[in-house]
N, C-alpha and C positions, 0 to 999 in steps of 0.2 A: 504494500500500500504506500505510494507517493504522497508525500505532502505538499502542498503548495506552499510555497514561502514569499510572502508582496513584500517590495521594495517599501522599506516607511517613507512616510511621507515630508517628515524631519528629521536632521541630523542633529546632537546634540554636540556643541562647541564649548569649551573648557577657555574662558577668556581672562584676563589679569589687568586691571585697572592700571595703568599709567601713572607713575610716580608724578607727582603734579610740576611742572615743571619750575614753578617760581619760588620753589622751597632750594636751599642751597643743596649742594651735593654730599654735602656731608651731614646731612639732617636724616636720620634715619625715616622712612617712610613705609606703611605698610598697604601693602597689595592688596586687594581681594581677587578674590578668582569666584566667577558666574557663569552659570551652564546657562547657555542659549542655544535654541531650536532656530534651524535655517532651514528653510523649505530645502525637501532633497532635489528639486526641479530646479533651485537655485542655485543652490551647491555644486550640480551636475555641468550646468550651462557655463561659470565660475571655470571651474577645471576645463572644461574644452576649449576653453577661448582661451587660457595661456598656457595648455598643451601644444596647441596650435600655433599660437605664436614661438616657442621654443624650437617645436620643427622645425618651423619655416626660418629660422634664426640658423639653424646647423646646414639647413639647405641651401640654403642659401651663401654660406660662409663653404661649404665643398664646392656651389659651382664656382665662387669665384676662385679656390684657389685651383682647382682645374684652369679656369680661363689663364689664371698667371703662368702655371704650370705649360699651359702651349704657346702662349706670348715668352717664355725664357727659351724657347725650343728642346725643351727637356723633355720626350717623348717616355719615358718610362716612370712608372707607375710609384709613389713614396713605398718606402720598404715598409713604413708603420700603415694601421690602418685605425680610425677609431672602434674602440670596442664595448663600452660603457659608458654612459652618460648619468651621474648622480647629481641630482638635483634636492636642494632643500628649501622646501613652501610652509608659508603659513598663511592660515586660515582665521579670518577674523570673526568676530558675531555676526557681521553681516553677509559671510559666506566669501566673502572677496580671497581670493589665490593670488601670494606676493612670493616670489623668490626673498628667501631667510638671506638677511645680511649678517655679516659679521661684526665684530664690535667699531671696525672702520666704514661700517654703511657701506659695502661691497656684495654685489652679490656674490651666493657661492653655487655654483657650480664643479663638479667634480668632474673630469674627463680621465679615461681609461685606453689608452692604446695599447696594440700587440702587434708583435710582428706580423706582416701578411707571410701568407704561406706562399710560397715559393713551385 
């Protein structure tokens, strides 16, 4: 006997109040953290638009360096190829998808190369 299992209709988000910013920085400050429900329709919609843009960011960075790669007359292929692409996101209350910075405001992205096989 199968069960049917429905998509919920809300995701619940785990959020942390913002140290207020016009308190000095060495003023100790206390967080809260509040679960909020984001429509999963919105959640959903959220991630494909900067999954999509990500692609299209890596597609676009291979054709051009293809295009350099035949503008230097270098007919052969890089010996590396990309192999992993790790990405770190956060998701706010209102379901918004931001690549996570580091403590210098950078995103971070992780890239994975290997050798092409030969």
């Amino acid at each position: 006997m199968s069960e049917i299992i429905q998509i919920p209709k809300s995701i619940w988000i785990i959020t942390q109040d913002s140290p207020n910013p016009s308190t000095s920085p060495d003023t100790p400050t206390e967080s809260q953290t509040h679960r909020v429900a984001v429509p999963a329709h919105k959640m959903q919609q959220n991630m494909s638009q900067f999954l999509l843009v990500i692609g299209d960011v890596f597609l676009q960075a291979e054709q051009q360096a293809f295009q350099m790669q035949q503008a230097s007359g270098n007919s052969q292929k890089s010996p590396m190829q990309l192999d992993q692409v790790e990405l770190s996101v956060r998701i706010n209350g209102n379901g918004e998808v931001s690549l996570c910075s580091d403590n210098f405001d950078h995103g971070t992205i992780k890239l994975t190369f290997k050798r092409r096989k030969t």
